[in-house]
ZAKEZA-667691 format. One line per 4 residues: number of its first residue (from 1); for each residue x, y, z of C-alpha. Coordinates in Angstrom, 3 decimals, decimal comma. Layout:
NUM	X:Y:Z ~ ...
This chain:
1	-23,230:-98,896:-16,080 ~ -24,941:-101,854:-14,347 ~ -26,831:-104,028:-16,912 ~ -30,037:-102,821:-16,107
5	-28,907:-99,549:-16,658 ~ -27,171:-100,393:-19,903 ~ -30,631:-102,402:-21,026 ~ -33,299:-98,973:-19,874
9	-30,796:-96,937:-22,004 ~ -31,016:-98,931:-24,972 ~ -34,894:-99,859:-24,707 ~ -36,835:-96,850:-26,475
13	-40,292:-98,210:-26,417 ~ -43,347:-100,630:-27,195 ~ -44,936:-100,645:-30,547 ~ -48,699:-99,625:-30,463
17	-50,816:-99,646:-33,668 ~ -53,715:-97,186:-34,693 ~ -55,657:-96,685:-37,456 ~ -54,606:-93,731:-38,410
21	-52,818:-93,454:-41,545 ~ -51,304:-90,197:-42,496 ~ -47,484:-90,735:-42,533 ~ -45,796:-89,571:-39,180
25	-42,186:-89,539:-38,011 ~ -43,473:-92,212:-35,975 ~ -45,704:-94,436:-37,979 ~ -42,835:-94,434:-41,360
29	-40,180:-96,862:-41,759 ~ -37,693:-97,497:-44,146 ~ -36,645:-100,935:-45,040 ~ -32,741:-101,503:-44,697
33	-30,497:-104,397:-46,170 ~ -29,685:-106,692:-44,036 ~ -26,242:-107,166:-46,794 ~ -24,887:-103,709:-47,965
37	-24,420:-104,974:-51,766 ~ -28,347:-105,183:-52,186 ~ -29,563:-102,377:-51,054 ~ -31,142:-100,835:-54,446
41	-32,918:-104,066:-55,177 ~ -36,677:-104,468:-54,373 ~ -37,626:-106,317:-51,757 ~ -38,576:-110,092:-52,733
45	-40,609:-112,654:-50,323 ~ -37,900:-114,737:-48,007 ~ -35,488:-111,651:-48,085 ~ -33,785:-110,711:-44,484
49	-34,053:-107,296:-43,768 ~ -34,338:-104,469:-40,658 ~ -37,379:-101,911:-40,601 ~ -35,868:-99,203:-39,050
53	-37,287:-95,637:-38,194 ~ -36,220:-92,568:-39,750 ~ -33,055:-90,707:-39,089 ~ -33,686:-87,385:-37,651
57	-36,846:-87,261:-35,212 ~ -37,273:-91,318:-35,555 ~ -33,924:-91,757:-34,670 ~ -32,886:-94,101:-36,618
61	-34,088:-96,978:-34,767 ~ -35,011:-101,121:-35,620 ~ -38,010:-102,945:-34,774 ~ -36,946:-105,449:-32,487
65	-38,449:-108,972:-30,440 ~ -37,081:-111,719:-29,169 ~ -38,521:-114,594:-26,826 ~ -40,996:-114,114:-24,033
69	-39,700:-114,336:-20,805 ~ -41,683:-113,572:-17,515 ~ -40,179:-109,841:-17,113 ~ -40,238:-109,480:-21,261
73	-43,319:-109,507:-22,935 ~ -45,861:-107,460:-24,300 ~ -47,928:-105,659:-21,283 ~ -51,316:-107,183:-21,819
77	-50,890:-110,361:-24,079 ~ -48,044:-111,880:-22,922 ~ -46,980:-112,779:-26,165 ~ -43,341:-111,772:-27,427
81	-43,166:-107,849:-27,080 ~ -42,013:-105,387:-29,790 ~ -40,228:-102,524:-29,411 ~ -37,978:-99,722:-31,784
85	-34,305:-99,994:-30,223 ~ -30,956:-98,609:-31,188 ~ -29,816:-102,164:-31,817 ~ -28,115:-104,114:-34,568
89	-28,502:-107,904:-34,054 ~ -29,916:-110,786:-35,498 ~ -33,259:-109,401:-32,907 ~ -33,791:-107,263:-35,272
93	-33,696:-109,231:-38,556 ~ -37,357:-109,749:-40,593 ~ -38,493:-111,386:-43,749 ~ -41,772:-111,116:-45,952
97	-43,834:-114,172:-46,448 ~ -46,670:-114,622:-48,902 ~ -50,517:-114,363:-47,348 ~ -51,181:-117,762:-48,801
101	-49,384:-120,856:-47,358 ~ -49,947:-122,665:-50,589 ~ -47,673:-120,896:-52,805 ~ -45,210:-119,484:-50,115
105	-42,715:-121,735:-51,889 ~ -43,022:-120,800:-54,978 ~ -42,941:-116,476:-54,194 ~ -39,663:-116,812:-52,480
109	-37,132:-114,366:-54,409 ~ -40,024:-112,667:-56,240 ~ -40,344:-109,071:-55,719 ~ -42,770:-107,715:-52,579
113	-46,157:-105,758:-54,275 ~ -47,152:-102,926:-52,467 ~ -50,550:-102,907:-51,433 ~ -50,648:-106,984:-51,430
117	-51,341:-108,227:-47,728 ~ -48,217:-110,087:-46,631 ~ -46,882:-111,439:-43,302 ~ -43,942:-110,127:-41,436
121	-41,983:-113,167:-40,141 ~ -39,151:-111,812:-37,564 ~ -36,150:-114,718:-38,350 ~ -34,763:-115,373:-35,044
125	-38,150:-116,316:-33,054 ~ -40,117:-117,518:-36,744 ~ -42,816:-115,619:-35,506 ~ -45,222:-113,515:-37,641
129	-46,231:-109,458:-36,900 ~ -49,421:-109,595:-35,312 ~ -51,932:-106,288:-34,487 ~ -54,015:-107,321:-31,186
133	-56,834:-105,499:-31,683 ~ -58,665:-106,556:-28,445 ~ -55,939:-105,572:-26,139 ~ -55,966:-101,896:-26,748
137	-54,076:-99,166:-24,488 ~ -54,771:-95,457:-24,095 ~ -51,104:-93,361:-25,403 ~ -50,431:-90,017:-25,774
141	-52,063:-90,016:-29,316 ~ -55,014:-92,194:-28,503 ~ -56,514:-95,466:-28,219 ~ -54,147:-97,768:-29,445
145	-53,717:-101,548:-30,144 ~ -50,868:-103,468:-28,698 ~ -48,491:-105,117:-31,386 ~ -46,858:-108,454:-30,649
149	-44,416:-111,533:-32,022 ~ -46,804:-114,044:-32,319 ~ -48,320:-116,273:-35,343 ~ -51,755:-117,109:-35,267
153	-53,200:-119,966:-37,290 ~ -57,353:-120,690:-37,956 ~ -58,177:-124,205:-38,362 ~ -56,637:-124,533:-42,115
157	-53,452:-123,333:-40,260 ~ -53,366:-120,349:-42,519 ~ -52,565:-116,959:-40,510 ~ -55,602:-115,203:-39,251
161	-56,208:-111,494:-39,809 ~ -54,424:-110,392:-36,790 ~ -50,980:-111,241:-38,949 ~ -51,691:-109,238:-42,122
165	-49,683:-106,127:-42,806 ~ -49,456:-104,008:-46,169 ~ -46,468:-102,402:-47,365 ~ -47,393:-98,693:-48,617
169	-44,775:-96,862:-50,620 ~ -44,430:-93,119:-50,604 ~ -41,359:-90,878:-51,820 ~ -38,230:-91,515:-50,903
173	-37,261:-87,546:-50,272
């Protein structure tokens, strides 16, 4: 293969957001270890780890970014781009920060709630998760929003809105 044949392979797709929330092979992820030996431990703030799709009809694949380049980044922003690949590097390594800059310090190691708004920092680029809600793109399933790399700040330099995720448990059958 030529390496732009090896790279289209590997490349599965850009991550859209929607407001829908009934769980879907493609709107569930599981969160994976980043270290084998931890793996039935909760999650705490400052913890690396992969979100990865499910096996079967996800595929089994990891949310991924890296650095914006001219020919790599999101279609409308321009910011970072975010995509599910069948890839194993440090790409696709995250961590959970705390909402509030003023005690990020002291959550590190605590356990992750479920239901708390939290920001997903990916480790290689230190960028945060963000949902751009005005750059919206028609998919097969609807209007959707485009999801980016990207941290945004207000003028407290606390992350805006566009940063905050929620972890939702369901069962793990």
């Amino acid at each position: 293969f030529s390496s732009k044949q090896w790279y289209q392979r590997r490349v599965r797709g850009d991550i859209s957001a929607s407001l829908m929330t009934n769980p879907t092979p493609r709107n569930v992820f599981q969160i994976c270890s980043v270290d084998e030996e931890i793996q039935k431990k909760p999650l705490c703030y400052g913890q690396n780890f992969v979100l990865k799709t499910l096996p079967g009809p996800g595929g089994e694949l990891s949310l991924w970014s890296d650095r914006a380049t001219f020919t790599k980044c999101a279609p409308k922003s321009r910011f970072p781009i975010v995509q599910l690949q069948d890839d194993s590097s440090y790409n696709t390594v995250w961590q959970v920060l705390c909402k509030n800059p003023l005690i990020r310090m002291e959550m590190e190691g605590k356990p992750v709630v479920a239901g708390d708004p939290i920001l997903l920092n990916h480790c290689k680029t230190n960028q945060n998760l963000a949902c751009m809600a005005q750059y919206q793109r028609r998919t097969p399933y609807g209007l959707e929003m485009e999801v980016c790399c990207q941290t945004f700040l207000d003028p407290h330099k606390a992350e805006k809105e566009e940063n905050l995720w929620t972890i939702v448990v369901g069962n793990s059958e």
